[in-house]
CHARMM internal coordinates of N, CA and C (Angstrom, degrees):
IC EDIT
DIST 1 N 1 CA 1.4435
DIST 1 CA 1 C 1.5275
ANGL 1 N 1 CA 1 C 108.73
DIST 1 C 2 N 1.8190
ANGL 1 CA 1 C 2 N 113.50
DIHE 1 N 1 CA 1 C 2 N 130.40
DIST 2 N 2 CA 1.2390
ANGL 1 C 2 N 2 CA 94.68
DIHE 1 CA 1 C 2 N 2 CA 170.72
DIST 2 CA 2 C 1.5623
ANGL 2 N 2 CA 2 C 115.48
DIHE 1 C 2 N 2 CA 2 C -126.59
DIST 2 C 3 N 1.0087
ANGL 2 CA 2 C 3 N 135.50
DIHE 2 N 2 CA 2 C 3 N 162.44
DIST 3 N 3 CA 1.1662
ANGL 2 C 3 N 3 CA 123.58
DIHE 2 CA 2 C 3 N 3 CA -156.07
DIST 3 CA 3 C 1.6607
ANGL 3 N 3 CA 3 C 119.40
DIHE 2 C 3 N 3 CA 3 C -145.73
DIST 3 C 4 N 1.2734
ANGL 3 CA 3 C 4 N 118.48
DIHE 3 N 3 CA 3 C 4 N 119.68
DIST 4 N 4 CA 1.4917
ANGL 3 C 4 N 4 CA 119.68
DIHE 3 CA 3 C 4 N 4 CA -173.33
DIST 4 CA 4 C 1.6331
ANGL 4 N 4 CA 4 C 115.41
DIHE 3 C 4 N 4 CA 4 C -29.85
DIST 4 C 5 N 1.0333
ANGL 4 CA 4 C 5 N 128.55
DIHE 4 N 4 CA 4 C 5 N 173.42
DIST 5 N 5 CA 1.3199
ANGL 4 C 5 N 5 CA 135.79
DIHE 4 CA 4 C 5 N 5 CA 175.67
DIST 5 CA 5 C 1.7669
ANGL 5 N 5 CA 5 C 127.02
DIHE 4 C 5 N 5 CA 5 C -96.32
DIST 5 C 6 N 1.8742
ANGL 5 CA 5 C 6 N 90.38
DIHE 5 N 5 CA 5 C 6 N -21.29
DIST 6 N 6 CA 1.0575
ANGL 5 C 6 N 6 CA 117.57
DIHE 5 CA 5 C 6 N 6 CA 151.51
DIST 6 CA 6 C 1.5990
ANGL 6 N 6 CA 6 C 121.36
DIHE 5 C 6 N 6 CA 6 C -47.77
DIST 6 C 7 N 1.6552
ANGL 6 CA 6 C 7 N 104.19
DIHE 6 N 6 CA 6 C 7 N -77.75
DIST 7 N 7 CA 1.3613
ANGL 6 C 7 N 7 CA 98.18
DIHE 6 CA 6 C 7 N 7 CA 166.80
DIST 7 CA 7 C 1.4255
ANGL 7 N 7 CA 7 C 146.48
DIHE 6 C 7 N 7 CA 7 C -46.72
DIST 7 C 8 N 1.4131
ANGL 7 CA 7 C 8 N 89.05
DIHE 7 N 7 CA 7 C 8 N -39.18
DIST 8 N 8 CA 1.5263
ANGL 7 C 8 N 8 CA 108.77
DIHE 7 CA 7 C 8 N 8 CA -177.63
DIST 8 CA 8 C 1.6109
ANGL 8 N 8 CA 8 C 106.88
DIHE 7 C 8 N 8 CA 8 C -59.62
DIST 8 C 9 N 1.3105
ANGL 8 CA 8 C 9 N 128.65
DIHE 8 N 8 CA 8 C 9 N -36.50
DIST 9 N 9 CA 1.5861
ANGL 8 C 9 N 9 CA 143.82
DIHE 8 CA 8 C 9 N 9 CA 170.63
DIST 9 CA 9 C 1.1578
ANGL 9 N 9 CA 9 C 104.67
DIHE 8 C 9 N 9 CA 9 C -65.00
DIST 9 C 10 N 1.5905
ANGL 9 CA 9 C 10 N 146.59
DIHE 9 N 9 CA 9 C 10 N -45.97
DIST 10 N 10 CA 1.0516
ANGL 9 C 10 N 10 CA 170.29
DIHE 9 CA 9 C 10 N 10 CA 83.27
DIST 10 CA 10 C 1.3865
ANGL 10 N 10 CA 10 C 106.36
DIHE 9 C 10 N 10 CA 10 C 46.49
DIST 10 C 11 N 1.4442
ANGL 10 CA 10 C 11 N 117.91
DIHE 10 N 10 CA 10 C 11 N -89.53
DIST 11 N 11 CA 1.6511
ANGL 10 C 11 N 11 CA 131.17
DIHE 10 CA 10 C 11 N 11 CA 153.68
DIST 11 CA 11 C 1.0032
ANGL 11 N 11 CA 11 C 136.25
DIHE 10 C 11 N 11 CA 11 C -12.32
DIST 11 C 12 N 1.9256
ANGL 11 CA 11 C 12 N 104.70
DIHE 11 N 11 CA 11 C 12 N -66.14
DIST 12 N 12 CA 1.4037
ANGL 11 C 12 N 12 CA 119.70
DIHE 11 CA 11 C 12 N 12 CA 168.55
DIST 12 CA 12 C 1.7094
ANGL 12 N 12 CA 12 C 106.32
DIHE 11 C 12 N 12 CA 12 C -79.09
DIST 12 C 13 N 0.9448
ANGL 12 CA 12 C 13 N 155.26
DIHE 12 N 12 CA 12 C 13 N -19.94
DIST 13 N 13 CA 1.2764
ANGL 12 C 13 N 13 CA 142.92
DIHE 12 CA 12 C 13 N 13 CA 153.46
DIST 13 CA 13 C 1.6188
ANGL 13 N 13 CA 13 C 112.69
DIHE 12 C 13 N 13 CA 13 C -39.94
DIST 13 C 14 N 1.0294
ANGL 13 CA 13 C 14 N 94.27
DIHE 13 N 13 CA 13 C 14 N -79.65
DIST 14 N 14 CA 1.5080
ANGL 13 C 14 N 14 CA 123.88
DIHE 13 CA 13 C 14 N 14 CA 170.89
DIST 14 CA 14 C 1.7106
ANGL 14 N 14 CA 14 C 104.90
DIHE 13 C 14 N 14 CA 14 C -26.10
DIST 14 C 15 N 1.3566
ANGL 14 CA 14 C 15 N 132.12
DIHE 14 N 14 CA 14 C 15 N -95.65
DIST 15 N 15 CA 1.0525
ANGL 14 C 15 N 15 CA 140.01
DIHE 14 CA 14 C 15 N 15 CA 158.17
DIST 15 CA 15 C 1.5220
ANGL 15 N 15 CA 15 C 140.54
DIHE 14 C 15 N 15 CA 15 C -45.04
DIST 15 C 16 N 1.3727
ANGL 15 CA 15 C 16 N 125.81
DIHE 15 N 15 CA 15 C 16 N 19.82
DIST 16 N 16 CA 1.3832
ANGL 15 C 16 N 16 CA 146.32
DIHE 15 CA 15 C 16 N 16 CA -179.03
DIST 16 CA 16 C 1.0613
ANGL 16 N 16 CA 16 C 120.85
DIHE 15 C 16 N 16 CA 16 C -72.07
DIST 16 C 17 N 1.2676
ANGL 16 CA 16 C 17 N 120.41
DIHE 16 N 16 CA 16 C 17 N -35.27
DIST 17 N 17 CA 1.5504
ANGL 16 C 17 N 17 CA 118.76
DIHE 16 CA 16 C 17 N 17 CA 169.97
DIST 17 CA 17 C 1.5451
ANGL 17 N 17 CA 17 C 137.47
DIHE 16 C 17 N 17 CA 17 C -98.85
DIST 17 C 18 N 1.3374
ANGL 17 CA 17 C 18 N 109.91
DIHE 17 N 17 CA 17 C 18 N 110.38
DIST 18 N 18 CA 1.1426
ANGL 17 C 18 N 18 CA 142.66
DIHE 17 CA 17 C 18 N 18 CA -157.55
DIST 18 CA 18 C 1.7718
ANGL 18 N 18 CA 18 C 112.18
DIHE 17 C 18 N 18 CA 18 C -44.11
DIST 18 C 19 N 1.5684
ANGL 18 CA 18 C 19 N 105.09
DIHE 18 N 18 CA 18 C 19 N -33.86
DIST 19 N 19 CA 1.3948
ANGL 18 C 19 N 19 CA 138.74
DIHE 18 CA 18 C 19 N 19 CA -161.80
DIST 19 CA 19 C 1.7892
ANGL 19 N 19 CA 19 C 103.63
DIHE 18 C 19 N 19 CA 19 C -100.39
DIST 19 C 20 N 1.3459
ANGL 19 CA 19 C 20 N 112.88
DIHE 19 N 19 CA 19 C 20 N 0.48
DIST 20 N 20 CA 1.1324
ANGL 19 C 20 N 20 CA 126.34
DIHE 19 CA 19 C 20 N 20 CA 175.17
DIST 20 CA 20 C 1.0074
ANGL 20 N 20 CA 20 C 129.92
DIHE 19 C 20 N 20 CA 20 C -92.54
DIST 20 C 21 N 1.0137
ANGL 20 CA 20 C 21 N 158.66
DIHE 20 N 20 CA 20 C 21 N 137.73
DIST 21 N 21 CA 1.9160
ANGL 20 C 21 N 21 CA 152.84
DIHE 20 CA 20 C 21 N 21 CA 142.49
DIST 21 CA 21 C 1.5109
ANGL 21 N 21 CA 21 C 115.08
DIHE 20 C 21 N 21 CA 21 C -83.73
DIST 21 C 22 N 1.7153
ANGL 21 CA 21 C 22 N 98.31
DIHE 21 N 21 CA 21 C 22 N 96.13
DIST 22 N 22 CA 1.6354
ANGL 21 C 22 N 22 CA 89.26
DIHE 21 CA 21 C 22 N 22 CA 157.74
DIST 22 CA 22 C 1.1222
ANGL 22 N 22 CA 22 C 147.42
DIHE 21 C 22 N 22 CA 22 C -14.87
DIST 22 C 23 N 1.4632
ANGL 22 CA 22 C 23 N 164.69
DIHE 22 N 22 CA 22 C 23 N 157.99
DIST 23 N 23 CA 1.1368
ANGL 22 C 23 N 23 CA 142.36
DIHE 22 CA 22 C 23 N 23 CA 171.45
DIST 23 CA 23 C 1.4995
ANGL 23 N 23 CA 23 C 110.62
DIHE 22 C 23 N 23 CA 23 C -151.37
DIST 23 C 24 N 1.3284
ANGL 23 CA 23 C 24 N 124.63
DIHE 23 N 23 CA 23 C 24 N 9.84
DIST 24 N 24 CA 1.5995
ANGL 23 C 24 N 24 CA 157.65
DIHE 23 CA 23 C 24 N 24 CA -142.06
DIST 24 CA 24 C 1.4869
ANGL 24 N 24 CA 24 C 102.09
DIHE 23 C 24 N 24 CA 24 C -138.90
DIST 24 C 25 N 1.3175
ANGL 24 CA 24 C 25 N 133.43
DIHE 24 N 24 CA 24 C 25 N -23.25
DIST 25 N 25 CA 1.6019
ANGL 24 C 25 N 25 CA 118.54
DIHE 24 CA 24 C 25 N 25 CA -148.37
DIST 25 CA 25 C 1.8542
ANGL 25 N 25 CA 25 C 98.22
DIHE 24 C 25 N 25 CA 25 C -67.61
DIST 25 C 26 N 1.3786
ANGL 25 CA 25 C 26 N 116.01
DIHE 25 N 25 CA 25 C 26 N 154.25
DIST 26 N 26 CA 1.1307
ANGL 25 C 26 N 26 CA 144.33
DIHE 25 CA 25 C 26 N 26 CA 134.05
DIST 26 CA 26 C 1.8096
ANGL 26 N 26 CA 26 C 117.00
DIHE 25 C 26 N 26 CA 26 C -88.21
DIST 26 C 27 N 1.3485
ANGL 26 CA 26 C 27 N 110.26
DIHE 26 N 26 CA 26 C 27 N 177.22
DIST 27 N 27 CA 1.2980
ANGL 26 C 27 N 27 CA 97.36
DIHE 26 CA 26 C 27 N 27 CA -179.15
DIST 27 CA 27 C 1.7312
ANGL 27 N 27 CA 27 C 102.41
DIHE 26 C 27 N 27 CA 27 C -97.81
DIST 27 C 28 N 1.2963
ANGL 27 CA 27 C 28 N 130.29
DIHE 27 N 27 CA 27 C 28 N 7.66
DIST 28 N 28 CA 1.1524
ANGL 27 C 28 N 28 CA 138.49
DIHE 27 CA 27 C 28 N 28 CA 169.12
DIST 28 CA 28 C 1.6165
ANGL 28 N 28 CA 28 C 114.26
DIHE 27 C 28 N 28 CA 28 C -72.03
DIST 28 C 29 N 1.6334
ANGL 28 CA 28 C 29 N 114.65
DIHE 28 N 28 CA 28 C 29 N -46.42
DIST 29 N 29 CA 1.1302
ANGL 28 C 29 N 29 CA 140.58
DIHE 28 CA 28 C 29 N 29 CA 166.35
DIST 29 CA 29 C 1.9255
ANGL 29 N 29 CA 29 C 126.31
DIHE 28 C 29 N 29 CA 29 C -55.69
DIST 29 C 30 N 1.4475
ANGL 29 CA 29 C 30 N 85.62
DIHE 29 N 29 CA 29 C 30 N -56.96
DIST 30 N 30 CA 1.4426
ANGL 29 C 30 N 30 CA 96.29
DIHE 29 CA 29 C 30 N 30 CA 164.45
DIST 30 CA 30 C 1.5031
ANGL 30 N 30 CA 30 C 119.49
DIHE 29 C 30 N 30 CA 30 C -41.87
DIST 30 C 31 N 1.8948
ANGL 30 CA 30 C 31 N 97.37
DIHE 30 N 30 CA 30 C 31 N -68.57
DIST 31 N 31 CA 1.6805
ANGL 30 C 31 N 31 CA 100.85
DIHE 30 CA 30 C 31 N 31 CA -176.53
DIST 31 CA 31 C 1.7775
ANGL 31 N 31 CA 31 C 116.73
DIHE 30 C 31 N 31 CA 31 C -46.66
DIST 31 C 32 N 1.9056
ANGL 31 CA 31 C 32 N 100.88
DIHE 31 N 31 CA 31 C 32 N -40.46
DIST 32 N 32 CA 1.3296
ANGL 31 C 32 N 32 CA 84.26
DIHE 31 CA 31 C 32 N 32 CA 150.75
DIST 32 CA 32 C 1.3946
ANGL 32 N 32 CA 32 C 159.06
DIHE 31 C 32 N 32 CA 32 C -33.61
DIST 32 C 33 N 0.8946
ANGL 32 CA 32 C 33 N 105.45
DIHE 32 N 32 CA 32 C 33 N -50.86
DIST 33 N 33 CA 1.5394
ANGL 32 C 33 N 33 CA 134.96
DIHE 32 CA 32 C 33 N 33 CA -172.90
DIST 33 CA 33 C 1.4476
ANGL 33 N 33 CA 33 C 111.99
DIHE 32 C 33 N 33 CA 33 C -62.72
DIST 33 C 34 N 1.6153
ANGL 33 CA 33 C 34 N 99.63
DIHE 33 N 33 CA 33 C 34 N -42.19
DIST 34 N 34 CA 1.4300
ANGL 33 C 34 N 34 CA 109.74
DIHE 33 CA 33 C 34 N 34 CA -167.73
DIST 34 CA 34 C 1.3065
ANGL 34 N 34 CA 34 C 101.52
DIHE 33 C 34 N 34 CA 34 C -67.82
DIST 34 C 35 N 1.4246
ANGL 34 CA 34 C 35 N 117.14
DIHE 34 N 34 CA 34 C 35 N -54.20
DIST 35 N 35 CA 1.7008
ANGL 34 C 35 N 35 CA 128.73
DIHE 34 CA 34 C 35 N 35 CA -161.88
DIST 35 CA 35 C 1.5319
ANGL 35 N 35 CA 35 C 86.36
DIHE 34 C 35 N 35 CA 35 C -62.90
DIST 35 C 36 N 1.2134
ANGL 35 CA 35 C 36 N 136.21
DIHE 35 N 35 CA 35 C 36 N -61.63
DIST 36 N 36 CA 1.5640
ANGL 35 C 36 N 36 CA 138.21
DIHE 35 CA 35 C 36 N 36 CA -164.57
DIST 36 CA 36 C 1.3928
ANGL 36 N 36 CA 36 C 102.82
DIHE 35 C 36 N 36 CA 36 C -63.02
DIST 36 C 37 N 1.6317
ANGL 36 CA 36 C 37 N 135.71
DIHE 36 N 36 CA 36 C 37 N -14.32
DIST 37 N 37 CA 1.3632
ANGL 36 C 37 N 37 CA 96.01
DIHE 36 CA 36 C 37 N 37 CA 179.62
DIST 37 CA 37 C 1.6120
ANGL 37 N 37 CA 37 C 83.01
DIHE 36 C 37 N 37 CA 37 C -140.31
DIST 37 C 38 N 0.8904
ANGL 37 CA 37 C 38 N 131.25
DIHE 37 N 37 CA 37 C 38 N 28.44
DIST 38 N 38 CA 1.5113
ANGL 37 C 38 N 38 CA 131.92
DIHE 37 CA 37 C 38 N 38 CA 145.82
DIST 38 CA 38 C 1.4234
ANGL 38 N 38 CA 38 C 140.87
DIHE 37 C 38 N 38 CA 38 C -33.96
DIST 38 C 39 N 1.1340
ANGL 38 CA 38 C 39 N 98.98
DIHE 38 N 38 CA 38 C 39 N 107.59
DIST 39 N 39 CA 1.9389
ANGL 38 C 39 N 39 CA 88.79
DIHE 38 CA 38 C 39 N 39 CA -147.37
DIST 39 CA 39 C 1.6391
ANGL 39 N 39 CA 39 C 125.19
DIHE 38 C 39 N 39 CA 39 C 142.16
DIST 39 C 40 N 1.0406
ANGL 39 CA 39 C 40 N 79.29
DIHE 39 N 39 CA 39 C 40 N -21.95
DIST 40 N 40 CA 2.3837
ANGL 39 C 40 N 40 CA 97.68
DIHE 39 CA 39 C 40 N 40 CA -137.94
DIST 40 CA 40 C 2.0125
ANGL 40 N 40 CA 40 C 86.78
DIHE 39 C 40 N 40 CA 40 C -95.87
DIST 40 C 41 N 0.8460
ANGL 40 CA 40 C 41 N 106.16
DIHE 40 N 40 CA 40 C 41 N -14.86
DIST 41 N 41 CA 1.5504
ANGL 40 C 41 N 41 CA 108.74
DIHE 40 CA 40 C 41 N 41 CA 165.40
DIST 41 CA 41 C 1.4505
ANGL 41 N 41 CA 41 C 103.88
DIHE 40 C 41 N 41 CA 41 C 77.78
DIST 41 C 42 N 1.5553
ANGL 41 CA 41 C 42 N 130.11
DIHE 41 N 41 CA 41 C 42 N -161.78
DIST 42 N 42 CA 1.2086
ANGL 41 C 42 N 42 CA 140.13
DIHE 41 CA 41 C 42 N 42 CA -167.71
DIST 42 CA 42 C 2.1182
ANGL 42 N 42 CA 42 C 136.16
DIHE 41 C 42 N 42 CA 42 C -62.51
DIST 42 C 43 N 1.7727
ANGL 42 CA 42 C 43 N 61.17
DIHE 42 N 42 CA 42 C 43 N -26.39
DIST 43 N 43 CA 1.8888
ANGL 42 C 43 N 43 CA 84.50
DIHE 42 CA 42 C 43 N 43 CA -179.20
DIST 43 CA 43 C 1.4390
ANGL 43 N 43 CA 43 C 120.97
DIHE 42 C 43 N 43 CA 43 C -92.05
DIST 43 C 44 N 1.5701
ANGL 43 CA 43 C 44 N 105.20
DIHE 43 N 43 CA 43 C 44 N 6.79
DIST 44 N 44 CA 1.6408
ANGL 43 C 44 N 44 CA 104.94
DIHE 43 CA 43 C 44 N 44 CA -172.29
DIST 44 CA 44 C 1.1508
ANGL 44 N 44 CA 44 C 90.39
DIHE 43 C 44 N 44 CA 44 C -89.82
DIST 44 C 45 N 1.3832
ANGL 44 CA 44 C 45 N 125.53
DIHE 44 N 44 CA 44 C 45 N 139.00
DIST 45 N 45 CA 1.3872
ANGL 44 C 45 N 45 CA 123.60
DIHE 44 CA 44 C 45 N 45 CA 170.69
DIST 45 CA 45 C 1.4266
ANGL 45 N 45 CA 45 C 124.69
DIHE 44 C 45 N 45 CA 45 C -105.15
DIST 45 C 46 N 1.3566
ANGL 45 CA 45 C 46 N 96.54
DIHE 45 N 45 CA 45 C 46 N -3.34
DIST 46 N 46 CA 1.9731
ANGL 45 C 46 N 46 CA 116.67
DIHE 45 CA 45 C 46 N 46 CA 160.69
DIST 46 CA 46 C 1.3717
ANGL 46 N 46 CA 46 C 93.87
DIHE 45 C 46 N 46 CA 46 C -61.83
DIST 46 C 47 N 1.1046
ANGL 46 CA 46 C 47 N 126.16
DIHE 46 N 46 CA 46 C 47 N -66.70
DIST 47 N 47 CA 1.2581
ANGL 46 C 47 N 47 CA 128.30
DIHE 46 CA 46 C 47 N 47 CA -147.10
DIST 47 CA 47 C 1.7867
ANGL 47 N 47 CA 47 C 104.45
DIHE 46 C 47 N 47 CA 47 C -75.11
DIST 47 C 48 N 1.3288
ANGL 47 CA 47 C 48 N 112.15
DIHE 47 N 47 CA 47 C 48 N -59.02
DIST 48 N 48 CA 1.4096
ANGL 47 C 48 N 48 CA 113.88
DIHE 47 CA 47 C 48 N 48 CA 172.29
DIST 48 CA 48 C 1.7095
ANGL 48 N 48 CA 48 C 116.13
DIHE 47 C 48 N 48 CA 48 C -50.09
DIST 48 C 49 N 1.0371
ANGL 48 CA 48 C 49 N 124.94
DIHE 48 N 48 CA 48 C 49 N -19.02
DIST 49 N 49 CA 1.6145
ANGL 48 C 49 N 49 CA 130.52
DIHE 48 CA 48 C 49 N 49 CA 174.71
DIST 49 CA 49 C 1.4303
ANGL 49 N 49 CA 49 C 116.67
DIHE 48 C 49 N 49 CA 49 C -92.94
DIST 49 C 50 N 1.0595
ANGL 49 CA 49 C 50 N 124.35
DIHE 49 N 49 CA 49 C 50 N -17.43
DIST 50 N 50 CA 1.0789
ANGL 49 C 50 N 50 CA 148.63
DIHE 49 CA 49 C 50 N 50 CA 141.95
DIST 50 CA 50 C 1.5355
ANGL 50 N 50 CA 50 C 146.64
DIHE 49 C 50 N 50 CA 50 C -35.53
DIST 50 C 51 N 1.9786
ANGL 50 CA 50 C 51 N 88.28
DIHE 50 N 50 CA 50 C 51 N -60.31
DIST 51 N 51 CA 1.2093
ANGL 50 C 51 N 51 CA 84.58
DIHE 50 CA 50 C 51 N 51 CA -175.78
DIST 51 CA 51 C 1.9610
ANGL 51 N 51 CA 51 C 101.21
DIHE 50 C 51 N 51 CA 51 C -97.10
DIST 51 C 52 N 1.6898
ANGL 51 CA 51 C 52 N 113.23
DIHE 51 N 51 CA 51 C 52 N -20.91
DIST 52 N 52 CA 1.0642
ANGL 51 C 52 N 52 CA 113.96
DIHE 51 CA 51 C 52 N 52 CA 152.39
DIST 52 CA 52 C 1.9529
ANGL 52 N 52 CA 52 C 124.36
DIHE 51 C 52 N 52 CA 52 C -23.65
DIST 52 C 53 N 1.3359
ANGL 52 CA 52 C 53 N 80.28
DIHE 52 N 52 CA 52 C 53 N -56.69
DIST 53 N 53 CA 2.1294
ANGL 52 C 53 N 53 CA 92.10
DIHE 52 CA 52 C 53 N 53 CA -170.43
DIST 53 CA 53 C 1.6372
ANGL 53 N 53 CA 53 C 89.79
DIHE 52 C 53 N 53 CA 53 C -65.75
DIST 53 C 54 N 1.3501
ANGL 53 CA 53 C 54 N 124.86
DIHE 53 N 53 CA 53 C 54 N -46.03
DIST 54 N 54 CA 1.2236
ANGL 53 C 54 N 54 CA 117.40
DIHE 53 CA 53 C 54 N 54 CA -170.39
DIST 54 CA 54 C 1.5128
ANGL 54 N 54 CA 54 C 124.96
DIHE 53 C 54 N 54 CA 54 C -56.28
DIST 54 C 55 N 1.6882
ANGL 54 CA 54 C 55 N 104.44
DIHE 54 N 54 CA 54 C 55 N -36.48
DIST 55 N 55 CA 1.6460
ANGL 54 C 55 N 55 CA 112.39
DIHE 54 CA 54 C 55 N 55 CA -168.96
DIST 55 CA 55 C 1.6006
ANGL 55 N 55 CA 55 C 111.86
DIHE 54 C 55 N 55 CA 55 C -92.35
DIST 55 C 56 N 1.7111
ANGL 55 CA 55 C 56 N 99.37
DIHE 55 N 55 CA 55 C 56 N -7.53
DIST 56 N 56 CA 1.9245
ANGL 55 C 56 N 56 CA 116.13
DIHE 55 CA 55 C 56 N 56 CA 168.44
DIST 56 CA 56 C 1.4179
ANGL 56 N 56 CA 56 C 107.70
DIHE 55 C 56 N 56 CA 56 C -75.03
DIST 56 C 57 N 1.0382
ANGL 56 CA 56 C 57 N 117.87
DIHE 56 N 56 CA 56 C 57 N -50.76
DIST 57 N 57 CA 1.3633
ANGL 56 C 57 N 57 CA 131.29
DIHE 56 CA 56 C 57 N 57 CA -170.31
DIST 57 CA 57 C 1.6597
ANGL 57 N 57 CA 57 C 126.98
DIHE 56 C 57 N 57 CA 57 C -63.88
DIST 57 C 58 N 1.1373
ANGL 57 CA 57 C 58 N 124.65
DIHE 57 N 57 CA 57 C 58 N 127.45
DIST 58 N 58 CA 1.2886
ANGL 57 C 58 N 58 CA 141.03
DIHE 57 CA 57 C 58 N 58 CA -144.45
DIST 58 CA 58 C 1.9949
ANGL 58 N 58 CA 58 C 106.35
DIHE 57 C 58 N 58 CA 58 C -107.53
DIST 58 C 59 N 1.3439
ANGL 58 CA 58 C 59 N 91.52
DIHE 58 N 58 CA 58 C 59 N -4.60
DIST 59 N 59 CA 1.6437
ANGL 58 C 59 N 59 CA 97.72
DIHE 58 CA 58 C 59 N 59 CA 166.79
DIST 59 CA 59 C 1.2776
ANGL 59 N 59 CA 59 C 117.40
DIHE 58 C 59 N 59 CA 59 C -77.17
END
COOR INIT
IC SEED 1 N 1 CA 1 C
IC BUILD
């Protein structure tokens, strides 16, 4: 997947807070999410919602 730079600014705006739960993901978004908060350990909840949508998902 490749994705404008637009979006990608877009994305990370969008998805920045750690203390948040997505509520929007696609699985395009998700994979996002993961690479962007990768790292961030147990308490990111971008990342844990994320990778949830990712391991549901049949794409």
């Amino acid at each position: 997947m490749r994705i404008s730079r637009d979006t990608r600014d877009l994305w990370a705006a969008h998805y920045r807070d750690c203390g948040t739960e997505p509520t929007d993901l696609d699985l395009d978004r998700a994979r996002f999410v993961l690479v962007d908060h990768s790292g961030h350990g147990g308490g990111c909840l971008q990342y844990l919602a994320a990778m949830a949508y990712s391991l549901g998902s049949r794409g």
